[in-house]
MARGU-201697 format. One record per residue (C-alpha): residue number from 0; x, y, z. Coordinates in steps of 0.02 Angstrom, whole numbers, plus 50000, padded with zeros to 5 digits. Example, Ala and Ser with C-alpha at 12.3 -4.5 7.8 and 13.67 -1.06 7.14 Angstrom:
2
- n_x_y_z
- 0_50615_49775_50390;
- 1_50684_49947_50357;
end
This chain:
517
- n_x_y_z
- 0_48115_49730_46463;
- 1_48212_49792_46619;
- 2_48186_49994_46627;
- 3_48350_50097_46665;
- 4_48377_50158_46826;
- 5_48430_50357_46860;
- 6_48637_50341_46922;
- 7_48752_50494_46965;
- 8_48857_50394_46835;
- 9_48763_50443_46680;
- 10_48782_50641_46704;
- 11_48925_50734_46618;
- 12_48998_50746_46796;
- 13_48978_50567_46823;
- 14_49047_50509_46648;
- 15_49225_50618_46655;
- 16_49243_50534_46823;
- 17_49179_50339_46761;
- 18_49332_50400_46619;
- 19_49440_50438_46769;
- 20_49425_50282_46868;
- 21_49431_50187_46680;
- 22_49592_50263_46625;
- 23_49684_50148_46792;
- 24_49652_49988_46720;
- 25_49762_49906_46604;
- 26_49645_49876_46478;
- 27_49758_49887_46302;
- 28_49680_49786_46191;
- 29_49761_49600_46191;
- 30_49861_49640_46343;
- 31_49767_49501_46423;
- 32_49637_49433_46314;
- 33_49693_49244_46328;
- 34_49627_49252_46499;
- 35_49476_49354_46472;
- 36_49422_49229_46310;
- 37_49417_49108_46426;
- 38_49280_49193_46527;
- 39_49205_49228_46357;
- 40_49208_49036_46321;
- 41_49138_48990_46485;
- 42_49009_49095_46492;
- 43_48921_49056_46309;
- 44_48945_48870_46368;
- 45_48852_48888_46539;
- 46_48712_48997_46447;
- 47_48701_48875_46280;
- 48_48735_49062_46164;
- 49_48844_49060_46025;
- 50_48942_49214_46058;
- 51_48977_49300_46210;
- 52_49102_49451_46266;
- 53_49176_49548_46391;
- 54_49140_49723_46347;
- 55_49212_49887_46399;
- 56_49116_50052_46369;
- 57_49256_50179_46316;
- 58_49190_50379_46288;
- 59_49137_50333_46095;
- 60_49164_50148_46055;
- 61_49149_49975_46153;
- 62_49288_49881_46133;
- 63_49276_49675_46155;
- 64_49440_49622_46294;
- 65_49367_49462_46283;
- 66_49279_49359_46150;
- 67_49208_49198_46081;
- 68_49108_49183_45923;
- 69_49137_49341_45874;
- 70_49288_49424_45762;
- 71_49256_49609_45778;
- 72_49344_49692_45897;
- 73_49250_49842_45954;
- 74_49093_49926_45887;
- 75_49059_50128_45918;
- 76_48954_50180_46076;
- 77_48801_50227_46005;
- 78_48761_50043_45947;
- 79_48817_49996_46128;
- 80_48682_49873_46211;
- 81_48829_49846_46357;
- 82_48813_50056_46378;
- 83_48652_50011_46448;
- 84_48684_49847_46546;
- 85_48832_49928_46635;
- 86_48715_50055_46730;
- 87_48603_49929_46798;
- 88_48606_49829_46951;
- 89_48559_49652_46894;
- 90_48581_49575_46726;
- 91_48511_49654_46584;
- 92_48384_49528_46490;
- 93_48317_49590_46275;
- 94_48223_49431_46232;
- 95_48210_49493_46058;
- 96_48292_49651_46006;
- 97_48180_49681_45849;
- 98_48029_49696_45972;
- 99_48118_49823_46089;
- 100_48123_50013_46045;
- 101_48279_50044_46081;
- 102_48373_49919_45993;
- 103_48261_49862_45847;
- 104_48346_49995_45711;
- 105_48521_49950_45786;
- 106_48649_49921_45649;
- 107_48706_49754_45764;
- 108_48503_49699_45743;
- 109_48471_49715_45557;
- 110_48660_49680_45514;
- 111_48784_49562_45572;
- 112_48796_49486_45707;
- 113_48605_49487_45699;
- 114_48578_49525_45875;
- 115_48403_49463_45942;
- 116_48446_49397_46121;
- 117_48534_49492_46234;
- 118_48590_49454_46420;
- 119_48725_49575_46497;
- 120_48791_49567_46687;
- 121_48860_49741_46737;
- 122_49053_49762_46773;
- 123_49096_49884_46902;
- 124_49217_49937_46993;
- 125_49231_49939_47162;
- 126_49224_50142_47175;
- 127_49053_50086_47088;
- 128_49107_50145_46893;
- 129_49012_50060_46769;
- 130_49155_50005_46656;
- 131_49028_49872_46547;
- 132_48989_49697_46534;
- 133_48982_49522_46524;
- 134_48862_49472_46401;
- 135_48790_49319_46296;
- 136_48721_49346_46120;
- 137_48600_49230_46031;
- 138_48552_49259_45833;
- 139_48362_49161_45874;
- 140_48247_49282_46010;
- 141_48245_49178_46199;
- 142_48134_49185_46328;
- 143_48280_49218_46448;
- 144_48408_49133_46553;
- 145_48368_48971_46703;
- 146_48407_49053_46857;
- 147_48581_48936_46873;
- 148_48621_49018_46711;
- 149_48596_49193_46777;
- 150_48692_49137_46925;
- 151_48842_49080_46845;
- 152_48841_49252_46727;
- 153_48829_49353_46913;
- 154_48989_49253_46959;
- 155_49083_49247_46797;
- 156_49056_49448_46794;
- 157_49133_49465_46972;
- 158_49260_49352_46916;
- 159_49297_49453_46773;
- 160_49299_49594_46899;
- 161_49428_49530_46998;
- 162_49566_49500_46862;
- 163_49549_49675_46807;
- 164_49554_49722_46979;
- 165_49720_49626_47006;
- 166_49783_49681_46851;
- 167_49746_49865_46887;
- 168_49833_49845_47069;
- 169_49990_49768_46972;
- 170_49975_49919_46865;
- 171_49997_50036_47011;
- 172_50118_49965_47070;
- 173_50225_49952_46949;
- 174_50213_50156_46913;
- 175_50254_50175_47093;
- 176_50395_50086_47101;
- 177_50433_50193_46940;
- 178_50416_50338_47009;
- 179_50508_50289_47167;
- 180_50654_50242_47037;
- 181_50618_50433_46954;
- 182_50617_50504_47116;
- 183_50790_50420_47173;
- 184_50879_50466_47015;
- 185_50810_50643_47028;
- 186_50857_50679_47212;
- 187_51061_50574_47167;
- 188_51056_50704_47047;
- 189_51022_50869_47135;
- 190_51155_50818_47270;
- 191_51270_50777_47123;
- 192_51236_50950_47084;
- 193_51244_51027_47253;
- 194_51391_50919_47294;
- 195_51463_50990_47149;
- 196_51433_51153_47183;
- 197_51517_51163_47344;
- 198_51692_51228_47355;
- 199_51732_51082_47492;
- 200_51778_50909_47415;
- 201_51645_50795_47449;
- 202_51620_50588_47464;
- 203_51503_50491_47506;
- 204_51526_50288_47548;
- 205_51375_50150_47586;
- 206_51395_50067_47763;
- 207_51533_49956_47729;
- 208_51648_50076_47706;
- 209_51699_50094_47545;
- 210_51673_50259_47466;
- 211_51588_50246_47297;
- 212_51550_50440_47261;
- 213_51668_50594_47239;
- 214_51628_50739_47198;
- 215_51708_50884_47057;
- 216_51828_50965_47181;
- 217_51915_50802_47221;
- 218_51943_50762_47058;
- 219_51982_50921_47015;
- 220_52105_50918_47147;
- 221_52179_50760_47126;
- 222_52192_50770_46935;
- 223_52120_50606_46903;
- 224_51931_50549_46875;
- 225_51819_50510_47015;
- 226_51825_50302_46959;
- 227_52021_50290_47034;
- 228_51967_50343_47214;
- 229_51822_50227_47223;
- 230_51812_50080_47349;
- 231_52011_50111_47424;
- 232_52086_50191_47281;
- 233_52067_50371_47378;
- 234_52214_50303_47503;
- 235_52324_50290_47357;
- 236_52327_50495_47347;
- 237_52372_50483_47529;
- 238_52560_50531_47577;
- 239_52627_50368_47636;
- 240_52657_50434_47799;
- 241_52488_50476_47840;
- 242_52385_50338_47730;
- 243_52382_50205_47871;
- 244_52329_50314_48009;
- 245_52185_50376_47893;
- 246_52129_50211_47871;
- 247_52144_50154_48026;
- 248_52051_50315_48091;
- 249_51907_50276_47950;
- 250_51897_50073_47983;
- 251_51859_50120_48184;
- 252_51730_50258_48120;
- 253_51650_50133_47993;
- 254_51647_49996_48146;
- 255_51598_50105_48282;
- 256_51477_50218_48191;
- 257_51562_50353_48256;
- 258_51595_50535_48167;
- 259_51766_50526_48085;
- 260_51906_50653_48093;
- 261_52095_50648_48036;
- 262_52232_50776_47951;
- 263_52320_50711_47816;
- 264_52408_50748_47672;
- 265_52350_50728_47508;
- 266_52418_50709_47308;
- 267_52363_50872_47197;
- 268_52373_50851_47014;
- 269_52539_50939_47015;
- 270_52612_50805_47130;
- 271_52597_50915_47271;
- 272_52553_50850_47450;
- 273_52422_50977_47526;
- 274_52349_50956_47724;
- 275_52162_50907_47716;
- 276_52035_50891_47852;
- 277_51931_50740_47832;
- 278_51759_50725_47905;
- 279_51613_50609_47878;
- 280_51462_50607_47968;
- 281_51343_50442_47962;
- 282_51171_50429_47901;
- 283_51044_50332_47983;
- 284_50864_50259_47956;
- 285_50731_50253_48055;
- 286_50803_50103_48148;
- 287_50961_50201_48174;
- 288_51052_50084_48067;
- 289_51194_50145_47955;
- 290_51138_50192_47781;
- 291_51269_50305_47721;
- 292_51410_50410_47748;
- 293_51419_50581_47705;
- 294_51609_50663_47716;
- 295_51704_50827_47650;
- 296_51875_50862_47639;
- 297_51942_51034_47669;
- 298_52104_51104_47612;
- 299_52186_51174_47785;
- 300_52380_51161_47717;
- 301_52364_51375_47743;
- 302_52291_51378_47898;
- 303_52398_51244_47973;
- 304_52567_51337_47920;
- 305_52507_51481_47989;
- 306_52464_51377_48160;
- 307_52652_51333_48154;
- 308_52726_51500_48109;
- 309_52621_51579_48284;
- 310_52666_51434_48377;
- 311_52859_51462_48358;
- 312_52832_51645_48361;
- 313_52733_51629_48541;
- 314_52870_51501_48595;
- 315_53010_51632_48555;
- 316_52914_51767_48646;
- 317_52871_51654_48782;
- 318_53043_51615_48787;
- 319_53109_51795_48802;
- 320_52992_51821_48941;
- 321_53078_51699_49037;
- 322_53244_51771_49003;
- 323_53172_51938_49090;
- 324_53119_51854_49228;
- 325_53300_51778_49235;
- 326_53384_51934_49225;
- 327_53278_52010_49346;
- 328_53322_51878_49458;
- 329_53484_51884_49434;
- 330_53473_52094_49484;
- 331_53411_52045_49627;
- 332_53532_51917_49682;
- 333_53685_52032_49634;
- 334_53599_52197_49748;
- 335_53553_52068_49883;
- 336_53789_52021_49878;
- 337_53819_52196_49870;
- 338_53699_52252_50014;
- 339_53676_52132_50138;
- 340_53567_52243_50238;
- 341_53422_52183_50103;
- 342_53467_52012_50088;
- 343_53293_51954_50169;
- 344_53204_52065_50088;
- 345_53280_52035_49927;
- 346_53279_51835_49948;
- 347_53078_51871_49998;
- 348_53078_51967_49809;
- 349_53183_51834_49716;
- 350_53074_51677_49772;
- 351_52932_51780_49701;
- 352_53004_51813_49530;
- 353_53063_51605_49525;
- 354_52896_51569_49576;
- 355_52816_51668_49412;
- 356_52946_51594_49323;
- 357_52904_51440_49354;
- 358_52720_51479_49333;
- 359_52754_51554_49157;
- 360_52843_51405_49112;
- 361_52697_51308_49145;
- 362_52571_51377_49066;
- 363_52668_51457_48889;
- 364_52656_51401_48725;
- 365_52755_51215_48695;
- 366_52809_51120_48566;
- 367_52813_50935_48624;
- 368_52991_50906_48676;
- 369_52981_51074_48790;
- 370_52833_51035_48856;
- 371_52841_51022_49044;
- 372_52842_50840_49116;
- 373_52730_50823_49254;
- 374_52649_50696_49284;
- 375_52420_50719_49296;
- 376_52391_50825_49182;
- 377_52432_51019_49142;
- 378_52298_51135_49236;
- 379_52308_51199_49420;
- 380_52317_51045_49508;
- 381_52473_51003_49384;
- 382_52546_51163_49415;
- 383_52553_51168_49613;
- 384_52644_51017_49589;
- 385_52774_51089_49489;
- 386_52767_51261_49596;
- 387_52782_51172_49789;
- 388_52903_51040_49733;
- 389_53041_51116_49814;
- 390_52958_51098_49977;
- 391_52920_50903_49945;
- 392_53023_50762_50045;
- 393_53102_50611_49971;
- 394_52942_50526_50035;
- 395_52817_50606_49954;
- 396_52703_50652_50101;
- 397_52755_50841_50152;
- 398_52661_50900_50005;
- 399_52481_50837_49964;
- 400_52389_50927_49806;
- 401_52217_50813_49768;
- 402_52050_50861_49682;
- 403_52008_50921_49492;
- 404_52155_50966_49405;
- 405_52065_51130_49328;
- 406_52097_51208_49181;
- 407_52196_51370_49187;
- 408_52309_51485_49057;
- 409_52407_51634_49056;
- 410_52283_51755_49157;
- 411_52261_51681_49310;
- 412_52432_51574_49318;
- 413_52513_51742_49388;
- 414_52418_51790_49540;
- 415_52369_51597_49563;
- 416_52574_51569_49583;
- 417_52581_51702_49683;
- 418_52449_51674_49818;
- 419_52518_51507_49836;
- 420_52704_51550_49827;
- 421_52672_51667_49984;
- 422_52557_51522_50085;
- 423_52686_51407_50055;
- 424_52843_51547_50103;
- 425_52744_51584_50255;
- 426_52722_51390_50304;
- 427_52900_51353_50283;
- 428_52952_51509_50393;
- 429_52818_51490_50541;
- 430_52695_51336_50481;
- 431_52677_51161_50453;
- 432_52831_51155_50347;
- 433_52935_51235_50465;
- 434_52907_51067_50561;
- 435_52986_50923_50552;
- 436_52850_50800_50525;
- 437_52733_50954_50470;
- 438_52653_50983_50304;
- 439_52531_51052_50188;
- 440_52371_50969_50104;
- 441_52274_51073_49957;
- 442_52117_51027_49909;
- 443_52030_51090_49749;
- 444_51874_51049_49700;
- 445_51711_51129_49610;
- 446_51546_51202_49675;
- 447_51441_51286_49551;
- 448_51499_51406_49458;
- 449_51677_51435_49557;
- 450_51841_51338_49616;
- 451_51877_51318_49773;
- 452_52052_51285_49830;
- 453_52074_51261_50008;
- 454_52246_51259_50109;
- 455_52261_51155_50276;
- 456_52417_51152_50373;
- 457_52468_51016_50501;
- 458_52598_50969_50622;
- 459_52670_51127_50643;
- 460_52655_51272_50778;
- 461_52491_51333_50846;
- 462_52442_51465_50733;
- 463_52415_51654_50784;
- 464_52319_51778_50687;
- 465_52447_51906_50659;
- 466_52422_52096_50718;
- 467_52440_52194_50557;
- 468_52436_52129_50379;
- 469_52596_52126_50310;
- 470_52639_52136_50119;
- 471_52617_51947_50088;
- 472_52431_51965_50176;
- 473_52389_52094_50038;
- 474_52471_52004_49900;
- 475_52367_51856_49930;
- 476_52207_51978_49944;
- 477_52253_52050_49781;
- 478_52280_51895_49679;
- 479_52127_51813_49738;
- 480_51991_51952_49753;
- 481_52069_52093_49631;
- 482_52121_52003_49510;
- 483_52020_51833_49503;
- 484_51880_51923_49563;
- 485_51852_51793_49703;
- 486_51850_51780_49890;
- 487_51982_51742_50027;
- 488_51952_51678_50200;
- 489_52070_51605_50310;
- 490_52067_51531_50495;
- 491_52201_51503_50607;
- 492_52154_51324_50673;
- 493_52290_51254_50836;
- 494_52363_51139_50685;
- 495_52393_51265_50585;
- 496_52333_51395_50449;
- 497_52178_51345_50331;
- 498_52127_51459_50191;
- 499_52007_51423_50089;
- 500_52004_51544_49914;
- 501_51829_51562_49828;
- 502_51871_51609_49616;
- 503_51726_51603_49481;
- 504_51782_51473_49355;
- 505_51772_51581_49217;
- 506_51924_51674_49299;
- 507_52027_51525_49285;
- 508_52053_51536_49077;
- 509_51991_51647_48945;
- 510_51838_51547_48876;
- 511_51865_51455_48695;
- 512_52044_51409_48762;
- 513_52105_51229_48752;
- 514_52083_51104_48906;
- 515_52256_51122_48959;
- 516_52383_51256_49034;
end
């Protein structure tokens, strides 16, 4: 008789977790007996026994998973002789159960099935949980198994092993993948929720484009349920004149995998055509491929009349302005007939007030068709055009304005137009366009933080510095350093006058403004 080893297994600490590791296996009864009867089979074949099972220990009965020569199903623990085998080792060998203490009262002895041989490999699992065994049963007492037979048992048990094994693994599986599918449905659901929550209308759309998700604002909005916007149906709420541009503007996001953005108008449930910002943002996985889109749609029909009502009211103001600057010219051109005495004087003051006209012009509020058409843009570089085109010959070549055309806006078009209003005054009465084949290059470029616009003349006289600084010499000090906050410096070279003005670029427009004029 084999005497019972000490295991961590048989404590109370060591049963509840044996219960644990037992309670992972799929081990319903019938689930898969066909396969574990055939171990049965093989096994009383090999050993010459007429019954033999595949036993698992449970907390208060065995039950039998597999089975041949035997009926009964399960048995309870106490009359367990697998309880026993399972902590063991090696096989567990009772020539004759009537001589051995333990077993020779045992309901299974002295009643049916009339145990007297016994022969049980242990089943474990690989954490090492005794979960039963294989076993052979004889009704006449043996003197044990050949060693080939106890061979084959110690394989058929680890063969048994290994389907429950497998079969646990499948197990596991499968309630991951459950829980994945619980976990997806759960986390569709909050953002349903959220989604729903939000006062924004919300889509959503797989990679290919076509939206499969809207949210309770849009339908809300559009008066119809979320199933008539799916796929392309949302371009059907579109106003007509806006639906192909959105799709166009979505297709190139969709291909491009770039953010999307577009204004248009859309259907409300009254029939009503409302401007909507659309956005949508992609999602991406680890690989940075396109997984999803994620989009809202915000109602911006207020905002955008609003937009329009300050735009015409800044265009009529801007407007008006000009008008003063107009009349003031035209007060100046009616003192200069009726005292002659002023006339330079006065023309001096007039080309100033044309020259902030023209500045203002440039840089006020348009709508497209008043928009000023020069050519290169609409900041400084654009504007010098505009302001020194009177000085410009047929050809082209008097006039030369090259470098970064940089932003600028209201603020600093004034004293800008000014400074170079009285450079390019001053050229034309004693510079490089007072010549014939003289003329004017301006340069403006960045460095740092500041602009720096630089004024070369050529061709014309040698250049003097003049004694005292006349009223045009502190004009151009006061637009540049007072009120740009920047520095002047000039040079009178033998070609001609080069000044080179120094402004901080923050001077040149108020920040937050647009990129143009």
């Amino acid at each position: 008789m084999t005497e019972l080893p000490r295991e961590n297994w048989q404590s109370d600490a060591g049963e509840a977790a044996r219960r644990k590791v037992l309670a992972s296996y799929p081990l319903e009864i019938s689930e898969h007996g066909a396969e574990l009867d055939a171990m049965a089979r093989l096994a009383a074949q090999v050993c010459n026994a007429p019954i033999a099972l595949v036993s698992i220990v449970f907390a208060d009965n065995q039950e039998f998973h597999g089975r041949c020569g035997l009926d009964t199903r399960e048995t309870p623990r106490e009359q367990s002789f697998c309880a026993h085998a399972m902590h063991l080792e090696t096989a567990m060998v009772i020539p004759d159960a009537l001589l051995d203490p333990r077993f020779q009262a045992n309901p299974l002895v002295t009643g049916p099935p009339h145990i007297r041989f016994y022969a049980g490999q242990p089943l474990k699992s690989p954490e090492g949980a005794p979960l039963g065994s294989l076993c052979i049963i004889d009704v006449e007492p043996r003197s044990g198994l050949t060693d080939s037979q106890s061979d084959a048992l110690a394989v058929m048990a680890r063969a048994v092993m290994a389907l429950l094994e497998r079969w646990r693994v499948e197990r596991s599986s499968a309630a991951a993948q459950s829980r994945s599918q619980i976990t997806i449905l759960d986390l569709e659901q909050r953002f349903a929720a959220l989604a729903d929550a939000m006062p924004q209308m919300v889509w959503s759309s797989p990679a290919d484009g076509q939206p499969d998700y809207f949210n309770a604002q849009w339908v809300e909005f559009t008066g119809q349920p979320a199933s008539a916007s799916l796929g392309s149906g949302w371009l059907t709420f579109l106003h007509p004149g806006d639906s192909e541009l959105a799709a166009r503007v979505w297709q190139k996001a969709v291909d491009s995998g770039e953010p999307y953005e577009v204004e248009y108008r859309l259907r409300n449930r009254r029939g009503e055509y409302r401007w909507v910002l659309a956005r949508g943002t992609p999602q991406r996985d680890a690989e940075g491929t396109i997984t999803r889109w994620l989009g809202t749609c915000t109602d911006v029909h207020e905002a955008r009349e609003q937009a329009g009502r300050m735009e015409v009211l800044s265009q009529e103001l801007s407007h008006r302005i000009k008008n003063i600057f107009a009349v003031v010219g035209g007060l100046v051109s009616l003192t200069m007939r009726k005292q002659p005495e002023l006339q330079e004087i006065s023309r001096e003051l007039q080309g100033r007030i044309l020259a902030l006209g023209r500045a203002h012009n440039f840089v006020r509020p348009h709508s497209p068709g008043s928009a000023p058409m020069v050519a290169g843009g609409s900041g400084l570089k654009s504007m010098l055009g505009n302001l020194l085109g009177a000085y410009q010959d047929s050809r082209g070549g008097r006039v030369e304005v090259s470098g970064e055309d940089i932003p600028i806006d209201d603020r600093s078009a004034t004293p800008l137009a000014l400074f170079f209003h009285e450079l390019a005054t001053n050229s034309a009465k004693y510079g490089g366009l007072a010549a014939v084949d003289g003329g004017v290059a301006v340069d403006i470029a960045r460095d740092g933080d500041d602009v720096v616009m630089t004024w070369r003349e050529r061709g014309g006289p040698p250049a003097s510095r003049p004694g005292e600084a006349g009223f045009g010499t502190r004009l151009m000090a006061l637009s540049i350093e007072t009120q740009l906050g920047g520095s002047l410096e000039r040079d009178w070279e033998p070609d001609g006058l080069c000044a080179v003005a120094r402004v901080p670029i923050s001077a040149m427009r108020r920040e937050g403004s647009g990129d143009g004029a």
